[in-house]
C-alpha positions as CSV (number, residue, x, y, z in Angstrom):
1,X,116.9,103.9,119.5
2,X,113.8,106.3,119.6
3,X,111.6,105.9,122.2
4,X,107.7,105.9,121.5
5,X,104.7,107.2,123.4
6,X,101.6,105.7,123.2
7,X,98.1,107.5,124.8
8,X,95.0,106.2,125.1
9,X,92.0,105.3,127.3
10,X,91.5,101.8,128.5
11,X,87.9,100.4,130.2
12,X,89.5,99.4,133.9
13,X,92.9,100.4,134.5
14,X,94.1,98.0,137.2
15,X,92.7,95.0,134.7
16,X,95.1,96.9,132.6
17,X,97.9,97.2,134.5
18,X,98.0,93.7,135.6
19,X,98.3,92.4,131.5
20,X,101.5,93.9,131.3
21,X,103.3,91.0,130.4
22,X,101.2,90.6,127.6
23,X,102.0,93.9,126.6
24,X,105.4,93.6,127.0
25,X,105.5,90.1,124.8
26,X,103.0,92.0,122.1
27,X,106.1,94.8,121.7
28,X,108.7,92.5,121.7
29,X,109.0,92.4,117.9
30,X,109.9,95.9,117.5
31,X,109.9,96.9,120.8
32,X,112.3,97.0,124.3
33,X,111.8,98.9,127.6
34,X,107.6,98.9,128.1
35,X,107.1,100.8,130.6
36,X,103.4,101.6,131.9
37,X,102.2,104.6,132.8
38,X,99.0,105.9,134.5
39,X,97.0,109.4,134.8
40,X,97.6,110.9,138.4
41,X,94.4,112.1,138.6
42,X,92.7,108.8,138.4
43,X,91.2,108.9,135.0
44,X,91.2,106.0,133.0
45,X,94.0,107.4,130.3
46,X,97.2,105.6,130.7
47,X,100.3,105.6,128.3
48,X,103.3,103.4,127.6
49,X,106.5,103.9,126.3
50,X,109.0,102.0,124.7
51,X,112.3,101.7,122.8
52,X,111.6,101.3,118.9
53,X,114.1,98.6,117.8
54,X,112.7,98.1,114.6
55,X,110.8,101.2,113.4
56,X,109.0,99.6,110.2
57,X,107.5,97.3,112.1
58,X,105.9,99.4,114.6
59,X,104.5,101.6,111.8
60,X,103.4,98.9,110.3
61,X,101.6,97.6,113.2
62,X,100.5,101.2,114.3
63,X,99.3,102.2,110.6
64,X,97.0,98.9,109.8
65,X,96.7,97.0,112.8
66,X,95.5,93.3,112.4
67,X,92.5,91.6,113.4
68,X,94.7,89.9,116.3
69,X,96.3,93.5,116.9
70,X,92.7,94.6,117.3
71,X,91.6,91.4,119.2
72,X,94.6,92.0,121.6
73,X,94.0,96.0,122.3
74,X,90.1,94.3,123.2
75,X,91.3,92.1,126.2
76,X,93.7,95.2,126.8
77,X,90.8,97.2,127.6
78,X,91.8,99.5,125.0
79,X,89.3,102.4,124.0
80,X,90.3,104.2,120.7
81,X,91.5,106.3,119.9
82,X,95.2,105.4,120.5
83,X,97.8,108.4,119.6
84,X,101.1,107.8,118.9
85,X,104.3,110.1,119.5
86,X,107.7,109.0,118.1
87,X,111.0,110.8,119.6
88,X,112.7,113.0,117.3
């Protein structure tokens, strides 16, 4: 299973960190093993990574993201843009 990173900037990190289990329940589909990450430094980037269970789906979601994809990374606090690394 390839494991993807995913970077980005979010508006308040501890509002983000404590929607986890939303995260966790949005990856589900295609996704095991969220795990949350935050900068050292204090800066507002944070990343996640995950087990890819189901690789067309997550490029699917990553390459044209729905309005409730979109609506979601909102009350995540997420700023775009979001990069994505895939494990090769």
């Amino acid at each position: 299973m390839p494991k993807m990173v995913v970077t980005h900037r979010v508006r308040d990190v501890e509002q983000w960190v404590s929607l986890k289990a939303e995260r966790v329940a949005a990856f589900s589909p295609f996704a095991t093993n969220v795990t949350d990450h935050v900068a050292l430094d204090g800066s507002y980037t944070v990343a996640l990574t995950a087990d890819i269970h189901d690789m067309a789906a997550a490029q699917a979601v990553i390459a044209s993201p729905s309005p409730e994809v979109l609506a979601f990374e909102e009350r995540q606090g997420v700023i775009r843009p979001v990069t994505v690394y895939i494990e090769k």
